[in-house]
C-alpha positions in Angstrom: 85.4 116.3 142.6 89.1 116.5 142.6 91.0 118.8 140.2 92.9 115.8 138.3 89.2 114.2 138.1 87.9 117.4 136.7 90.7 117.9 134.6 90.7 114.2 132.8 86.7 114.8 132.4 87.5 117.9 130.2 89.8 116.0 128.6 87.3 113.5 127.3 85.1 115.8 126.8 87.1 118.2 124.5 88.4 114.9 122.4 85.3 113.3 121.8 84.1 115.7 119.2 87.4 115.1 117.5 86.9 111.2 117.7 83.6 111.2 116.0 84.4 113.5 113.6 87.7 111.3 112.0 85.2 107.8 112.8 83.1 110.1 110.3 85.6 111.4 107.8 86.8 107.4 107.7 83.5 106.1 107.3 82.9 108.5 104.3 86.1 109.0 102.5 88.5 106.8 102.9 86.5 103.7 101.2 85.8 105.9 98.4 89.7 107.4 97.7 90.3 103.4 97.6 87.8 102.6 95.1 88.9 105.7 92.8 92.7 104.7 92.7 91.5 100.7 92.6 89.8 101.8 89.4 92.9 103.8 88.6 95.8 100.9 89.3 93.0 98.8 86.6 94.1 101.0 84.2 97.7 101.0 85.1 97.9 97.6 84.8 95.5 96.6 82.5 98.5 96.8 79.7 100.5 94.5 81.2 97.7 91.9 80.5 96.6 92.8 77.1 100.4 92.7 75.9 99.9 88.8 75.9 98.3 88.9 73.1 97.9 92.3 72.3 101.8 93.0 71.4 101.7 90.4 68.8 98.5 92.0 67.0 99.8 95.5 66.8 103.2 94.4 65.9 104.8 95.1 69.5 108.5 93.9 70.5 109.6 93.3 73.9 111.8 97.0 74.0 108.4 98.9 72.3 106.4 97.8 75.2 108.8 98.5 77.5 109.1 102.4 76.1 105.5 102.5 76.0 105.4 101.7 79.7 108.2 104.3 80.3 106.4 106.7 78.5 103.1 105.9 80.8 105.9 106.9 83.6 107.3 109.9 81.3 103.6 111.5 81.5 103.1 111.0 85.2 106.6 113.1 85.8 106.3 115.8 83.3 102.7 116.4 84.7 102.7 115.4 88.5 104.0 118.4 90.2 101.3 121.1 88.0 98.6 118.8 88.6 98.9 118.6 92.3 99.6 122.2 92.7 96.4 122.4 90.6 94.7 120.1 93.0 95.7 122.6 95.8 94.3 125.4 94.4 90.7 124.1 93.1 90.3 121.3 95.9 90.8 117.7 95.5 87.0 117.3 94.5 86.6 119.3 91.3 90.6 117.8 90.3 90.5 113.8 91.3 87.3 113.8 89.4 88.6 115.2 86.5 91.7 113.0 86.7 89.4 109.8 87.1 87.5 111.0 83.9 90.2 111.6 81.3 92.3 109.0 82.2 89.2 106.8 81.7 88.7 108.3 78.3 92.3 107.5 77.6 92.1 104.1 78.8 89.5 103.3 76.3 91.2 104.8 73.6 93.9 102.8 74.4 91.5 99.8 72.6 92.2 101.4 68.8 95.9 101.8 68.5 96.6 100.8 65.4 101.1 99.9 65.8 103.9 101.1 67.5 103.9 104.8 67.5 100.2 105.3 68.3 100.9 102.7 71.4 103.4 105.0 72.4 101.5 108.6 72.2 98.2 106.6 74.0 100.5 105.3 77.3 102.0 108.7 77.4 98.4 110.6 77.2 96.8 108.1 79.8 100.1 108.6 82.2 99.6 112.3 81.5 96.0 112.2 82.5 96.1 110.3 85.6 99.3 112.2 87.0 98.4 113.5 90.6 95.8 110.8 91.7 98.4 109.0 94.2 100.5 112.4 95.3 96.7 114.2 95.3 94.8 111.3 97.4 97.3 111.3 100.1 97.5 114.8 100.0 93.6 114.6 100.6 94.2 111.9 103.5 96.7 114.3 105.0 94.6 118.1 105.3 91.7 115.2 106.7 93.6 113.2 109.2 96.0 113.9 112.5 99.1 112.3 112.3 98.4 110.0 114.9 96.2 108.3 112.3 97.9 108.6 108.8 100.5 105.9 108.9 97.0 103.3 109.4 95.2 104.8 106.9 97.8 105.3 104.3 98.8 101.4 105.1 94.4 101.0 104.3 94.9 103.4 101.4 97.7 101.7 99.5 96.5 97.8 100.5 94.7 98.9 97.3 97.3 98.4 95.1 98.4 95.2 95.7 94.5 94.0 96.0 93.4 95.6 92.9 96.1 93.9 91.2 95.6 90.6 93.0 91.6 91.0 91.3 92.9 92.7 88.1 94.6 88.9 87.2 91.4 87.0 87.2 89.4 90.6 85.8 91.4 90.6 83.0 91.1 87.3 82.0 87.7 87.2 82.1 87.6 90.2 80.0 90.0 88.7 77.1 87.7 85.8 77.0 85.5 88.1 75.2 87.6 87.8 72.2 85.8 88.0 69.2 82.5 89.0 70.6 81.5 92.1 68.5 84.4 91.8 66.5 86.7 92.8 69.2 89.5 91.3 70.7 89.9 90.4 73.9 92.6 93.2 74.8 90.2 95.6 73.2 87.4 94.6 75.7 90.2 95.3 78.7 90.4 98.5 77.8 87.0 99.4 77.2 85.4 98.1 80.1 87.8 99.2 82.8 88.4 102.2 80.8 84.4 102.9 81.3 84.5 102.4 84.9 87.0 104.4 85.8 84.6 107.1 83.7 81.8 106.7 86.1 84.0 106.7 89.4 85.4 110.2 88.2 82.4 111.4 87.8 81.0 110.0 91.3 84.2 111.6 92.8 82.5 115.3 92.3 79.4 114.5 93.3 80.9 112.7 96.9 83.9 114.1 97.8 84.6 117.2 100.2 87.3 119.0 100.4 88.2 119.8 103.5 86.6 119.5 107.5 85.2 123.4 107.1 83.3 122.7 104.5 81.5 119.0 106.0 77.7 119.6 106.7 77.7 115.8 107.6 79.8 117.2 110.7 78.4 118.9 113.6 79.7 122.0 114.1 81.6 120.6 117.1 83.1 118.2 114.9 84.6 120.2 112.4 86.1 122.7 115.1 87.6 120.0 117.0 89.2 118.3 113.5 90.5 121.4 112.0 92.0 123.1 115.8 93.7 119.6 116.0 95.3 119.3 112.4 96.1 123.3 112.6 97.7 122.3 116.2 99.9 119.8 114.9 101.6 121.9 112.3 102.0 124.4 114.5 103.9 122.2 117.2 105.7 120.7 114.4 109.2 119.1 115.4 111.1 120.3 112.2 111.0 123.2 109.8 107.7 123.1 107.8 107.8 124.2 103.9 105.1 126.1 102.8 105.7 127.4 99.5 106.4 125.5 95.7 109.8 127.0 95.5 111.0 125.5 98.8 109.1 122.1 98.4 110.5 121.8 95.5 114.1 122.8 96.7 113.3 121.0 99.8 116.5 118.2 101.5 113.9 115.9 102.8 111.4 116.1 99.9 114.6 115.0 97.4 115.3 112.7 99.4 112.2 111.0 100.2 111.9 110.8 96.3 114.7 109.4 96.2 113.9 107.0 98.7 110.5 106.2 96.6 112.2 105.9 93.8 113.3 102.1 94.6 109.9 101.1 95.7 108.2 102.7 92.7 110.2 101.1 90.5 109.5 97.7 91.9 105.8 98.6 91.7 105.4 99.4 88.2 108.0 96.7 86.9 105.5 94.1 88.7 102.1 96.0 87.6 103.4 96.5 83.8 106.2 93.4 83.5 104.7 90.8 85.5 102.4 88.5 83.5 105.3 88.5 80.9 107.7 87.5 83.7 105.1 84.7 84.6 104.3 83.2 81.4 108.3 83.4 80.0 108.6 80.6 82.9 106.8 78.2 81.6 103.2 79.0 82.6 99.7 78.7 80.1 98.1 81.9 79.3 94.9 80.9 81.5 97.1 80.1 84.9 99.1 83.4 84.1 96.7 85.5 86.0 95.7 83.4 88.8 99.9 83.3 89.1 99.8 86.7 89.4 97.0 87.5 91.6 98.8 85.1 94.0 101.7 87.5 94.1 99.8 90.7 94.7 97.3 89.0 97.1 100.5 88.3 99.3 101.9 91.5 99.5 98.6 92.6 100.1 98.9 90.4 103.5 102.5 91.3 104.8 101.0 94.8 104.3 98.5 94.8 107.4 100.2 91.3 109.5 103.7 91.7 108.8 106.1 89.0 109.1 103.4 85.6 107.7 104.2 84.2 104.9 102.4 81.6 102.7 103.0 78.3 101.6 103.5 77.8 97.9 101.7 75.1 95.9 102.7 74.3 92.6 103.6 71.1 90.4 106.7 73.3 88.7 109.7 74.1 91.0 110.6 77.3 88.3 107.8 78.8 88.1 106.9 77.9 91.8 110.2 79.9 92.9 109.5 82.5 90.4 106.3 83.6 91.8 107.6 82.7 95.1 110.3 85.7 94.8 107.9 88.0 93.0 105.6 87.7 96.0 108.5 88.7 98.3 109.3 91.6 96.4 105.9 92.5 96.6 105.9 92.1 100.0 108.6 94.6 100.4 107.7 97.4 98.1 103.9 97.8 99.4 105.2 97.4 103.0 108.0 100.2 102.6 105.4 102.2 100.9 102.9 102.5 103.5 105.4 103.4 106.1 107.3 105.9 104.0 104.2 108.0 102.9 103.5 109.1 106.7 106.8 110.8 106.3 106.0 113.9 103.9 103.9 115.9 105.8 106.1 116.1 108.5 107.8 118.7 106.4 105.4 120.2 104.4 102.0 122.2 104.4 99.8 124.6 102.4 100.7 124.7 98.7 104.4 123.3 99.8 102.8 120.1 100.3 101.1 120.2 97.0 104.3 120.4 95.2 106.2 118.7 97.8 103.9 115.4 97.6 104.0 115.5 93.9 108.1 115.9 93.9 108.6 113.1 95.9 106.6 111.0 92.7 107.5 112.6 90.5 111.5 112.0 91.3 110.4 108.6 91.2 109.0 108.0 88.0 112.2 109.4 86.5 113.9 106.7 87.8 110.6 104.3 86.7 110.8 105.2 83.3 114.1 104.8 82.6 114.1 101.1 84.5 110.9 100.2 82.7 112.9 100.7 79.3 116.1 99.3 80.3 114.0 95.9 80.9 112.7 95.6 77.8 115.9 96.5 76.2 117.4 93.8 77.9 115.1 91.2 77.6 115.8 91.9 73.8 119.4 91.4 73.8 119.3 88.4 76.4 116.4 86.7 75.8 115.2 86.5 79.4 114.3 88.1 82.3 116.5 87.2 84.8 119.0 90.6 84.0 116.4 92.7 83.7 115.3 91.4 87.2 119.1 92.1 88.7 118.8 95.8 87.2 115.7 96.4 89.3 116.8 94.1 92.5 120.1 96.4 92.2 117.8 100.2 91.7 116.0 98.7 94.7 119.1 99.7 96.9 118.3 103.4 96.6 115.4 102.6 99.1 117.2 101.9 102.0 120.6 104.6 101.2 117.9 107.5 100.7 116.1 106.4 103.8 119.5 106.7 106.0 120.5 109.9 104.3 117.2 111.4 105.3 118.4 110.5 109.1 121.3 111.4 109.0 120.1 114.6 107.7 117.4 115.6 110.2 119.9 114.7 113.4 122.4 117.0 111.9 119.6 119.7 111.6 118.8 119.0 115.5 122.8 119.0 116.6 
């Protein structure tokens, strides 16, 4: 046998280990890290719905909802960067199960607000509680997965979103359709029934998750040698400076900009999970075809996610609200596409504890620019009487995507000159 046959033998040999072991690790964890932040986009979103009829019963205006959905934001940022570093340090097991928990408690709580000011302290409590699930799960993803893989599987990961809100249309008006029953109202049933599922997925989360390849007994021994040599190989052959501690992720060039880079997409993902069934109806739309309306637009960026570039015929009797949903659909399109490509970006810079804070800085820099769009809409709604400003205002905060993206360039090749 020659040398070069002897030599690609060992080759195969020494990868196959490491091929089992991520067919594995996708086989057991990746379909559940989907389920618990499905469960946890439900109870994002779920306001959005309720506010149809839910705004008028506890005395809500246009500008209070849209502070109570900046205030959802407001708890994510003050609390994203602690609870990820927390996540770090006690493994993503023990944490994302205790995230998916109290924000489930939260969620159902959510179901007794009684006006204005209790609205506002319950979005900023459930924000609080489920701040570190999206920085934490990719986080996860990345101390499980070689590069070579992560850009697929965070493109997998986050075709959650815009699935879960494609189901949460039809969900949620099944659930309001409960109004009455029990002497609750139909937003009251939103909240209590997704709030009570995302209970019981926290809870599975401890009892199903692991941590990290060294401690898998559903790996062979080979297995998990081969997975953790491979992802400890890759940061040490790392092309650019890697940030291991908080201080420097948090001080980081890339990570700023990166979250400032987010910040755009983010933005055009909560204004369509909190603002969108409002958007719909205000064109024209009956309650009961508002959520199909919606699940349309979510279920099409949930396509140009995995076959980029297809598109989809519209069909509707109304040219307005046919166009509307139309151009909601593209900007779906564009924010869940941008999304899965940027988040194969961070730990390119980042590792140990520095990616704990690092992950979370990039979100967190994001919801800072969230919360203070997600008021500015309702706000102007108010004063305008529409939502066709509000709509520039995010269209225009959508630039930031693409100018924080070419700064990061233009920041690395000055780093390599």
């Amino acid at each position: 046998m020659s040398s070069d046959t002897l030599s690609t033998v060992e080759t195969a040999l020494a990868e196959a280990p490491l091929d089992t072991a991520i067919s594995k690790a996708k086989r057991r964890l990746v379909w559940f890290v989907v389920l618990l932040y499905c469960v946890a986009v439900l109870d994002r979103v779920n306001v959005g719905f309720a506010a149809l009829t839910m705004n008028k019963a506890v005395g809500l205006s246009a500008a209070a909802f849209g502070f109570g959905a900046s205030l959802f934001v407001a708890g994510n940022f003050i609390f994203e960067v602690p609870s990820n570093i927390m996540l770090g340090r006690v493994g993503a097991r023990r944490w994302l199960a205790r995230i998916g928990v109290t924000w489930g408690l939260l969620t159902m709580i959510m179901s007794v607000v009684p006006g204005e000011r209790s609205f506002y302290v319950a979005r900023f409590l459930v924000g609080a509680a489920e701040a570190g699930a999206f920085p934490g799960i990719m986080l996860f993803l990345s101390s499980w997965f070689p590069k070579a893989h992560r850009a697929q599987l965070n493109a997998l990961f986050l075709l959650s979103i815009p699935i879960t809100n494609a189901v949460s249309a039809p969900l949620a008006a099944t659930l309001m359709s409960l109004d009455g029953w029990l002497h609750l109202a139909g937003w009251q049933w939103l909240f209590v029934i997704e709030g009570l599922g995302s209970i019981l997925v926290g809870a599975a989360t401890f009892l199903f998750l692991t941590d990290r390849p060294a401690e898998a007994v559903w790996l062979s021994e080979a297995e998990r040698n081969a997975l953790q040599d491979a992802l400890a190989e890759e940061h040490k052959d790392s092309e650019v400076p890697q940030t291991s501690t908080i201080r420097g992720a948090l001080l980081s060039v890339p990570v700023i900009l990166l979250g400032l880079t987010y910040s755009g997409i983010n933005l055009s993902m909560v204004t369509a999970a909190f603002w969108m069934p409002q958007i719909v109806k205000a064109a024209g739309l009956p309650t009961t075809e508002v959520g199909y309306a919606v699940a349309l637009a979510f279920a099409l960026g949930a396509v140009a996610m995995v076959f980029w570039g297809r598109r989809s015929d519209r069909t509707s009797e109304r040219f307005y609200p046919a166009f509307l949903i139309a151009a909601l659909s593209l900007a779906t399109i564009g924010h869940f596409s941008s999304g899965a490509v940027l988040w194969a970006i961070p730990s390119r810079y980042l590792s140990g504890i520095g990616a704990a804070a690092g992950f979370a800085t990039v979100t967190t820099i994001a919801h800072v620019v969230s919360a203070a769009g997600l008021s500015a809409i309702g706000i102007v709604k108010d004063s305008t009487g529409g939502f066709q400003d509000a709509l520039l205002l995010v269209g225009v905060c959508f630039l930031i995507t693409p100018l924080g993206m070419i700064a990061l360039q233009r920041w690395q090749k000055k780093g390599k000159s």
